[in-house]
C-alpha positions as CSV (number, residue, x, y, z in Angstrom):
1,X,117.4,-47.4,-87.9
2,X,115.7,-47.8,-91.3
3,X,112.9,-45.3,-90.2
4,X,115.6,-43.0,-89.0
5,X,117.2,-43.5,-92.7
6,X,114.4,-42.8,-94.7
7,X,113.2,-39.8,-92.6
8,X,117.1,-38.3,-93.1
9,X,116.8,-39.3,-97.1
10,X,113.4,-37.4,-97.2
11,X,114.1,-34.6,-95.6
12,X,117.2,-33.8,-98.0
13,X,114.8,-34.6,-101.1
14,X,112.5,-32.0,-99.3
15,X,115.3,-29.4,-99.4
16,X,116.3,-29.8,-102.8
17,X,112.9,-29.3,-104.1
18,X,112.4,-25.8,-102.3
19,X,115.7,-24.8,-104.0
20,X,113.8,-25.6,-107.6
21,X,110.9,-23.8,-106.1
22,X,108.8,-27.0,-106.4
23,X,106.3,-28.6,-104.0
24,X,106.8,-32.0,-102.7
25,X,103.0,-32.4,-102.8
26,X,102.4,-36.3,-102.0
27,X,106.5,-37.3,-103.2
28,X,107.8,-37.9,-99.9
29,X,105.5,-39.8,-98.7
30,X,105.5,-42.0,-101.5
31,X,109.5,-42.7,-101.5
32,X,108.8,-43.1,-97.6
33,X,106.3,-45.8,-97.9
34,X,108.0,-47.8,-100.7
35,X,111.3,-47.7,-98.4
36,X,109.4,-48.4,-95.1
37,X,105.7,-49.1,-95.5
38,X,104.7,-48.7,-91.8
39,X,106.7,-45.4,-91.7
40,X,103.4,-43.7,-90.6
41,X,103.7,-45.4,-87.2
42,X,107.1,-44.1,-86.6
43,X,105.7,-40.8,-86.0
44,X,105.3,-39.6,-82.2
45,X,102.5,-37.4,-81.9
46,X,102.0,-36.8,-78.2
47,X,99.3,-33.7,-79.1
48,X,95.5,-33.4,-79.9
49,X,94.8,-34.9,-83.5
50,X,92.4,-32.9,-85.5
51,X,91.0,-34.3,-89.0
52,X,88.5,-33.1,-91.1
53,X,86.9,-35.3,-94.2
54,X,84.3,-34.4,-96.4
55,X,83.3,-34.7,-100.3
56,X,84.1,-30.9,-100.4
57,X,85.4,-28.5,-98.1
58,X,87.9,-30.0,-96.6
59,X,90.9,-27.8,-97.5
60,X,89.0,-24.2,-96.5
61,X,87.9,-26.0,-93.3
62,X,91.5,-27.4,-92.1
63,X,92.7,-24.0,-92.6
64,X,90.3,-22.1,-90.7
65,X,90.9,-24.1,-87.9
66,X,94.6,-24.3,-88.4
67,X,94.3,-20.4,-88.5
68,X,92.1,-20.2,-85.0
69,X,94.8,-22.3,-83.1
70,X,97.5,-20.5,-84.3
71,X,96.0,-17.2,-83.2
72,X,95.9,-18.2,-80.0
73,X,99.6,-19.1,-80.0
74,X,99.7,-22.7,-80.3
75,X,102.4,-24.5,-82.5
76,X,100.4,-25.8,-85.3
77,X,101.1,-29.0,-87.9
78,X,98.5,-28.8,-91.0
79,X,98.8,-30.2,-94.1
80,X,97.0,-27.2,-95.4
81,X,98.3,-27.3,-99.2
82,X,95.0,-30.2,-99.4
83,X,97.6,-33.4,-99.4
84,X,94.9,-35.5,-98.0
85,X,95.8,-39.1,-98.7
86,X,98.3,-41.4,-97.2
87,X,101.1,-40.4,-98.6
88,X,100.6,-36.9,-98.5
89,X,100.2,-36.9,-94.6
90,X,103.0,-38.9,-94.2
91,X,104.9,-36.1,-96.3
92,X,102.9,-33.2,-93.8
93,X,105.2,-35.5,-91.1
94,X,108.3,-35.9,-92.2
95,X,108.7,-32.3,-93.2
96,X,108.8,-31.6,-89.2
97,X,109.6,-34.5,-87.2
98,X,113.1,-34.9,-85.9
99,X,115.0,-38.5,-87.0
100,X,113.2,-40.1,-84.0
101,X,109.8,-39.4,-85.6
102,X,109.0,-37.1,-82.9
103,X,106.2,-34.1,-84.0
104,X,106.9,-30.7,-82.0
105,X,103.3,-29.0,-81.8
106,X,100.7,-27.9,-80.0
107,X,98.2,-29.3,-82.2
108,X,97.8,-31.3,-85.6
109,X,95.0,-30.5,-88.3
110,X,94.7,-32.3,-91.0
111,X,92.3,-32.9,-94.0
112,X,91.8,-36.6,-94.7
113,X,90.3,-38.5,-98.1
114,X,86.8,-39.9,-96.8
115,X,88.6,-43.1,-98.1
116,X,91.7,-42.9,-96.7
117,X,90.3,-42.3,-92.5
118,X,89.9,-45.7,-91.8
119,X,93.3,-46.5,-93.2
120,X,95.4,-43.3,-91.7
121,X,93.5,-43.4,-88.0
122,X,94.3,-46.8,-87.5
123,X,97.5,-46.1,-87.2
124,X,98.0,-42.5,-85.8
125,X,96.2,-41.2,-82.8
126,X,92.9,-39.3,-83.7
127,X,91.5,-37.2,-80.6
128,X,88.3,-35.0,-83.0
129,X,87.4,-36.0,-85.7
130,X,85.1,-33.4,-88.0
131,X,82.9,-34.6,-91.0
132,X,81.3,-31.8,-92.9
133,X,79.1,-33.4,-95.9
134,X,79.2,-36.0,-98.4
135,X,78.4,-36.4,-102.3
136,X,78.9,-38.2,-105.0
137,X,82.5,-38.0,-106.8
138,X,84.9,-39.6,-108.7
139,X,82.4,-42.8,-109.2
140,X,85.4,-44.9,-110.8
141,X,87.5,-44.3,-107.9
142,X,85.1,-43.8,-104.4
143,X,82.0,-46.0,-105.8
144,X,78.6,-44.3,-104.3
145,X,78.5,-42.3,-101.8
146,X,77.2,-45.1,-99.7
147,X,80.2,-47.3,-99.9
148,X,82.2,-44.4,-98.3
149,X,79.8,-43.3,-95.6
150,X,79.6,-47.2,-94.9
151,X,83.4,-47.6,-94.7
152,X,83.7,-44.4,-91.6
153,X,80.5,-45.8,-90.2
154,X,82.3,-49.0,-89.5
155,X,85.6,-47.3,-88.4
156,X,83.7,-45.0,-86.0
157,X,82.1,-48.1,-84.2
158,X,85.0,-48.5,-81.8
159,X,85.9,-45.0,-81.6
160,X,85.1,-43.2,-78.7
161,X,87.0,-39.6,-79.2
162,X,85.5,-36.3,-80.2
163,X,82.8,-36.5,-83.7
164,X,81.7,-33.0,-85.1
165,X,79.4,-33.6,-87.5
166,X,76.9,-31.4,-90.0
167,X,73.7,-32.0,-88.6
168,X,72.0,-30.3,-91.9
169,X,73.3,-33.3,-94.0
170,X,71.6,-36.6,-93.4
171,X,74.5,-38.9,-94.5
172,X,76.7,-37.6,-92.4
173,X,74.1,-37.3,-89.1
174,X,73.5,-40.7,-89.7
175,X,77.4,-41.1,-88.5
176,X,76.6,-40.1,-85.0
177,X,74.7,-43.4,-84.3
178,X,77.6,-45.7,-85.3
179,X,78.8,-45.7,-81.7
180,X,75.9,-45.9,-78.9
181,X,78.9,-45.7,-76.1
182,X,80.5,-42.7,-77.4
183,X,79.3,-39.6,-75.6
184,X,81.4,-37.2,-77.3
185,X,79.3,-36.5,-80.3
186,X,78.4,-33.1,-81.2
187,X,76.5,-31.4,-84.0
188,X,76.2,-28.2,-85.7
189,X,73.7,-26.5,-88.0
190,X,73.3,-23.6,-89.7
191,X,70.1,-21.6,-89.5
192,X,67.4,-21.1,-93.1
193,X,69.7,-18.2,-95.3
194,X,67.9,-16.0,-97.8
195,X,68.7,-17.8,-100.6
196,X,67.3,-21.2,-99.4
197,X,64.4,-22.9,-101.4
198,X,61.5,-24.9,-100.0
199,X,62.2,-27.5,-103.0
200,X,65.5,-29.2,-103.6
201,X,66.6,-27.3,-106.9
202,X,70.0,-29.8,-107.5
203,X,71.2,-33.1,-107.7
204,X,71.1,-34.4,-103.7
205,X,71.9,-37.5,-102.1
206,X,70.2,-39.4,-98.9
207,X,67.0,-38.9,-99.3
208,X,65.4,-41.4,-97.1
209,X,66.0,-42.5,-93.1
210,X,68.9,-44.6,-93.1
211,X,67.2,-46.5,-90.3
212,X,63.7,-47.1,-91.1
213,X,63.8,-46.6,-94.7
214,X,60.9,-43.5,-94.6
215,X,61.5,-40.4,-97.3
216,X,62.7,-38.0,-94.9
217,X,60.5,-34.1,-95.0
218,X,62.4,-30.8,-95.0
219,X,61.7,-27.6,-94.0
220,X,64.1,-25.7,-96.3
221,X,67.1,-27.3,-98.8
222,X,70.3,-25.0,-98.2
223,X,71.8,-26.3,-101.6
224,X,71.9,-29.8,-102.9
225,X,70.6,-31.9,-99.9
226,X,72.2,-29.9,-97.1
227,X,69.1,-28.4,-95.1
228,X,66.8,-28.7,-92.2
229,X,65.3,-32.2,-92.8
230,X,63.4,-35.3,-90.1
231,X,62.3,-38.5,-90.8
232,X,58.6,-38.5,-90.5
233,X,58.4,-42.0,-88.8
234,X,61.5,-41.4,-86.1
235,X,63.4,-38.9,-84.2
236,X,66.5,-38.8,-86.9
237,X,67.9,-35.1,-87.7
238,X,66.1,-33.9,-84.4
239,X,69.5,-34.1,-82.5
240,X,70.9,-31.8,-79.5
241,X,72.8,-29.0,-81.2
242,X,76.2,-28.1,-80.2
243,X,76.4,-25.3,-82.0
244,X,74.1,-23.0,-84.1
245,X,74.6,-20.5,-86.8
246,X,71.9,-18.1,-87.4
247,X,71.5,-14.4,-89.0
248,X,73.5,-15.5,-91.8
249,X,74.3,-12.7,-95.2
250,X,76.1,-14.4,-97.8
251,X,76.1,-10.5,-99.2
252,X,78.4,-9.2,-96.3
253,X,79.7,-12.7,-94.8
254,X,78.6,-12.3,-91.4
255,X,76.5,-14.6,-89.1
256,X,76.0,-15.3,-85.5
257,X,76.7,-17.9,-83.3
258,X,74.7,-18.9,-80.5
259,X,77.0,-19.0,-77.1
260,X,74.2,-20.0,-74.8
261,X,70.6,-18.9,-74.4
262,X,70.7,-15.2,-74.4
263,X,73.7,-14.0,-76.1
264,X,74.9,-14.2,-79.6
265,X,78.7,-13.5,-80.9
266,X,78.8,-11.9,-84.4
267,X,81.2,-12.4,-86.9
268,X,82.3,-10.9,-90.0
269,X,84.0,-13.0,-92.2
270,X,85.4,-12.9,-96.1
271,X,82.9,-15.4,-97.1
272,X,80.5,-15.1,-100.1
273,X,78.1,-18.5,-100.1
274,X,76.6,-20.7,-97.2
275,X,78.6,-23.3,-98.4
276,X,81.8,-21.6,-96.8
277,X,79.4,-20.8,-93.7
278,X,79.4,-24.5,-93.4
279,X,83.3,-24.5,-93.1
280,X,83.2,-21.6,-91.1
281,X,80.5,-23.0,-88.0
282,X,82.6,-26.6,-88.0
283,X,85.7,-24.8,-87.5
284,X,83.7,-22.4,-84.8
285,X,82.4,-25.8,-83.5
286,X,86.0,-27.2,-83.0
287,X,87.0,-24.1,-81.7
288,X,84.4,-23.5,-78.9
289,X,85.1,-27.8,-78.2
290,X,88.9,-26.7,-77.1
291,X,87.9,-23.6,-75.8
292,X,89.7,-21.1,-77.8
293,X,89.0,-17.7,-78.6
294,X,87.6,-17.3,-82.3
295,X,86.0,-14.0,-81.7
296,X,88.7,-11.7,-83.5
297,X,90.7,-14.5,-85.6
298,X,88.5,-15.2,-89.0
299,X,87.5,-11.2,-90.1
300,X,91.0,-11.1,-92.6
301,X,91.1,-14.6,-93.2
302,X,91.8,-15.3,-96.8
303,X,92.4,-18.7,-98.5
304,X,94.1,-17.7,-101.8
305,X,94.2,-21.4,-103.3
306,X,92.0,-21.1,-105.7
307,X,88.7,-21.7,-103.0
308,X,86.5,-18.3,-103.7
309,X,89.9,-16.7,-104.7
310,X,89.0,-13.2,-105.7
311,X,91.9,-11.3,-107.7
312,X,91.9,-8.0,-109.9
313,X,93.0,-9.1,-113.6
314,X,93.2,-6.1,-116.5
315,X,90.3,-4.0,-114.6
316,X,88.3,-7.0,-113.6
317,X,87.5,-8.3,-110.7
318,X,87.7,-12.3,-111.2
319,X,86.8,-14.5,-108.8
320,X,88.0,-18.2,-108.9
321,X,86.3,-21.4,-107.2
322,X,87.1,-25.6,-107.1
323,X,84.5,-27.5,-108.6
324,X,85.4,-31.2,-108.7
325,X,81.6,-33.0,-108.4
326,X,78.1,-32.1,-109.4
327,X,77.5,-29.9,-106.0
328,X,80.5,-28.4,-105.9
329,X,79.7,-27.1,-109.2
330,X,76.4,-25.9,-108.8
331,X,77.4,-24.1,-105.6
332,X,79.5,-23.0,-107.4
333,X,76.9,-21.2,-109.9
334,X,74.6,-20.5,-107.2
335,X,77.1,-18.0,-105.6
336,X,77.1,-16.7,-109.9
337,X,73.7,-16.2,-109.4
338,X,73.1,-14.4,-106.4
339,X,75.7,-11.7,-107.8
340,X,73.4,-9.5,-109.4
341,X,76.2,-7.9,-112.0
342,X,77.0,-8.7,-115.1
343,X,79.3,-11.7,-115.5
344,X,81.1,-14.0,-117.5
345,X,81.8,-17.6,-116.9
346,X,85.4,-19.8,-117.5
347,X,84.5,-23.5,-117.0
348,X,87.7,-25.8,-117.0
349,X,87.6,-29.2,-117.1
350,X,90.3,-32.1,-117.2
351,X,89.2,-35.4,-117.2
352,X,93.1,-37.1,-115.4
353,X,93.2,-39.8,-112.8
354,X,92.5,-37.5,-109.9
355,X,89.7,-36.2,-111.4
356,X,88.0,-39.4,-112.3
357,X,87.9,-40.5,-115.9
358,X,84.5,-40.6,-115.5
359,X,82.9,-37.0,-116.2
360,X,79.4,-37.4,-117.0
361,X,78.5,-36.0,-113.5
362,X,78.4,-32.9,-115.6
363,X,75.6,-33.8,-116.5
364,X,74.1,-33.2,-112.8
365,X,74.7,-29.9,-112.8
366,X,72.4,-26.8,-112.6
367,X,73.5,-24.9,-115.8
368,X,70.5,-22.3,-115.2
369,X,72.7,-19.3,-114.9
370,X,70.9,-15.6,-115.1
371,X,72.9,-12.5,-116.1
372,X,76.2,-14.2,-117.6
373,X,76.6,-13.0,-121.0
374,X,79.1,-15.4,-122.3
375,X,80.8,-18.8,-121.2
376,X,84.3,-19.6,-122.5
377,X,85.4,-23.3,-121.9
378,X,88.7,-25.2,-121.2
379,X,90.4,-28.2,-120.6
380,X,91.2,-31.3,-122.1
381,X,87.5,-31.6,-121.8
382,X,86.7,-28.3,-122.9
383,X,83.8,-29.1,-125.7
384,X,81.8,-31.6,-123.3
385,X,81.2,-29.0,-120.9
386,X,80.2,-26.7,-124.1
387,X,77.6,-29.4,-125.0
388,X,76.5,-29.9,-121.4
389,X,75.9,-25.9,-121.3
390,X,74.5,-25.4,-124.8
391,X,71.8,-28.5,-124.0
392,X,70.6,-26.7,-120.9
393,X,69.5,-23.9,-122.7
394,X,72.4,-21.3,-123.0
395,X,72.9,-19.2,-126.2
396,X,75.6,-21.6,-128.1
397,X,76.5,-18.2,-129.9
398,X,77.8,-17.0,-126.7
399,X,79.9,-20.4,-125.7
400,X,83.3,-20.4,-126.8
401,X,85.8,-23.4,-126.4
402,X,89.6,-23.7,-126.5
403,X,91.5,-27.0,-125.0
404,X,94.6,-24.8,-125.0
405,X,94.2,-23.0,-121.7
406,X,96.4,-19.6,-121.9
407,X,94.1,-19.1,-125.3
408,X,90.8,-19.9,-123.2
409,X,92.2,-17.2,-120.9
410,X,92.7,-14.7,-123.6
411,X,89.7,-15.0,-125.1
412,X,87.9,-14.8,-121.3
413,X,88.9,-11.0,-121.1
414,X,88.8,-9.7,-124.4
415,X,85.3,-8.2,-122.7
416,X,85.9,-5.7,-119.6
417,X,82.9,-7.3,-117.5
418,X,83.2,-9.1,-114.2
419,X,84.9,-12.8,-114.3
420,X,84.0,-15.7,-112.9
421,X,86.5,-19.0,-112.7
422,X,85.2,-23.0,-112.2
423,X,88.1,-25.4,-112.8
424,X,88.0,-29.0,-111.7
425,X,90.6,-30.5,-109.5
426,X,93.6,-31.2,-112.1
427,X,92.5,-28.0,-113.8
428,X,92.4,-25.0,-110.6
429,X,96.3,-24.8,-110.2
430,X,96.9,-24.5,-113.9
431,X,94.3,-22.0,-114.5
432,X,95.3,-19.9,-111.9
433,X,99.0,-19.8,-113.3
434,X,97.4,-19.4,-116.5
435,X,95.5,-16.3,-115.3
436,X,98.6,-14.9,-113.2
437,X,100.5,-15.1,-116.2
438,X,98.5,-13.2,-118.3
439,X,97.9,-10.8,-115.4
440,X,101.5,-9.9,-115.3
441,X,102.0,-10.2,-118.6
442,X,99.4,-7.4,-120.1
């Protein structure tokens, strides 16, 4: 009866927030948990349980494959706004369940905090889970990355459902060994693009065999550590590949998928940088695991949150990405640099609790941007990113900084050149208000 209660109590708070035009974000699951604190197992889920985790990519990844399933006419719960803790799945539940906690779908997809899938899937039913990368971020809140690849290491030792993982990525391959007895492991990779380097160019983690300790060889670094890479002294990152991606252009966003031995599917896709190609093959890897079709489903798919959002603003074209860790950021910059036109760069960055307190990971980024005439900053934080640019070489002349954001947006087009948007988690939904303003405003 309590459960019944608090669902009914929620679901009128939901309401009265759409009528202010407000998102409940993680609310509802909060006021949920602190009435019942095992609401979560009050949900009746009788459907396949998809979850993707990941440092970065999550959000782009859950709605791809939210997209796919929908396409082919399945009923579809997703909390595809990016609520990815506790709390904000429990929210993504009570929105739809009935007062007996029972969830009416086809399917669920839903992007889970690397932290938070130990916790969540040990008390709802997980049938695939998908684990696209891992990197360092927010140190005073996740510890090293090692902690967090420990903690679903353990987890995954008594699970025996379907793993997808990144075979390009050594700490999360490594994941596919935590459970000898499951045989429902499955890998994808993504073939050498023509912007990979034979030398690591940024910050990377996992650089040695997590089993016999050797520095592990690669043939080509993607971005960061994400690549084709073996341990010298044992058969790690030489795994059986579900899924392949080859042919890949960033320039035009298509690619092809292997199917089986002698035929390849193309696709054409709105993506601009081989780190949404990596979102793109896990979701295609999910896909061809439940057997739907992907073939005509991803050529118009747009996610216009603020992940490689391109939008027109006073005659130009702007295009605005997340950046919330080291990598992130310098993929980031690496899509800047392989866009041969002139460019200028708004960096915004917050330093709140969801960001991590904690910003000197700016200082692992790969500032070595080529054709960007000027660099406006922003953010509470808005002159330590100035300094981090101005010590890696950039014209200080040509950096400006404002902590008031609608002025950093001002002075960013005052020049008619193309734009280019990084803003940090706190910071990419109030910049992109910021810039809609002024777009409707001019």
């Amino acid at each position: 009866m309590r459960n019944l209660i608090v669902i009914l109590i929620c679901r009128i708070l939901n309401l009265g927030t759409k009528l202010i035009h407000r998102n409940s974000g993680n609310l509802l699951g909060k006021i949920a948990k602190k009435m019942s604190p095992n609401i979560i197992t009050y949900f009746k889920i009788d459907c396949p349980v998809i979850a993707i985790t990941a440092t970065n990519g999550k959000t782009t990844t859950n709605n791809v494959i939210s997209h796919i399933i929908k396409e082919n006419g399945k009923r579809v719960v997703s909390n595809s706004e990016g609520n990815n803790m506790e709390t904000g799945i429990i929210t993504t539940l009570l929105k739809v369940s009935t007062l007996g906690g029972k969830i009416k779908a086809d399917f669920v997809t839903l992007e889970v905090d690397e932290s938070y899938v130990p916790v969540v899937f040990k008390k709802i039913r997980l049938d695939t889970l998908v684990v696209l990368d891992f990197f360092r971020d927010q140190l005073d809140r996740n510890g090293e990355v090692e902690s967090l690849i420990l903690k679903i290491n353990d987890f995954l030792k008594d699970y025996h459902g379907n793993l997808i993982l990144n075979n390009d990525d050594p700490n999360v391959a490594r994941l596919g060994q935590a459970n000898p007895d499951n045989n429902n492991v499955y890998y994808f990779s993504v073939d050498r693009y023509e912007y990979a380097t034979d030398e690591e160019r940024e910050a990377g983690e996992g650089k040695f065999c997590p089993f016999d300790k050797a520095r592990l060889e690669y043939d080509y670094y993607q971005y960061s550590h994400i690549g084709k890479f073996h341990c010298p002294e044992c058969n790690y990152g030489e795994n059986d590949i579900y899924l392949n991606v080859q042919d890949v252009n960033v320039k035009d966003g298509s690619f092809t998928v292997n199917e089986n031995a002698d035929d390849k599917t193309e696709y054409k896709t709105l993506a601009t940088s081989i780190y949404a190609i990596y979102n793109y093959a896990a979701a295609l890897a999910v896909s061809k695991l439940y057997n739907f079709d992907s073939m005509n489903t991803l050529t118009d798919f747009k996610l216009d949150n603020g992940r490689c959002e391109e939008i027109e603003v006073d005659n130009c074209k702007t295009i605005i990405n997340l950046a919330k860790n080291p990598t992130g950021a310098n993929v980031s910059l690496r899509i800047l640099n392989e866009d041969e036109d002139e460019k200028e760069l708004l960096f915004v960055l917050n330093d709140n609790i969801a960001d991590g307190v904690d910003v000197s990971w700016i200082w692992d980024i790969n500032f070595n941007v080529d054709k960007v005439t000027r660099i406006v900053t922003g953010g509470k934080r808005a002159y330590d990113i100035a300094i981090r640019i101005k010590t890696s070489g950039f014209d200080a002349s040509k950096i400006e900084s404002y902590v008031n954001l609608d002025e950093a947006i001002i002075s960013l087009y005052k020049n008619k050149t193309k734009k280019y948007v990084i803003a940090n988690y706190t910071a990419l939904q109030p910049t992109r208000a910021s810039i809609f303003k002024y777009k409707n405003n001019i």
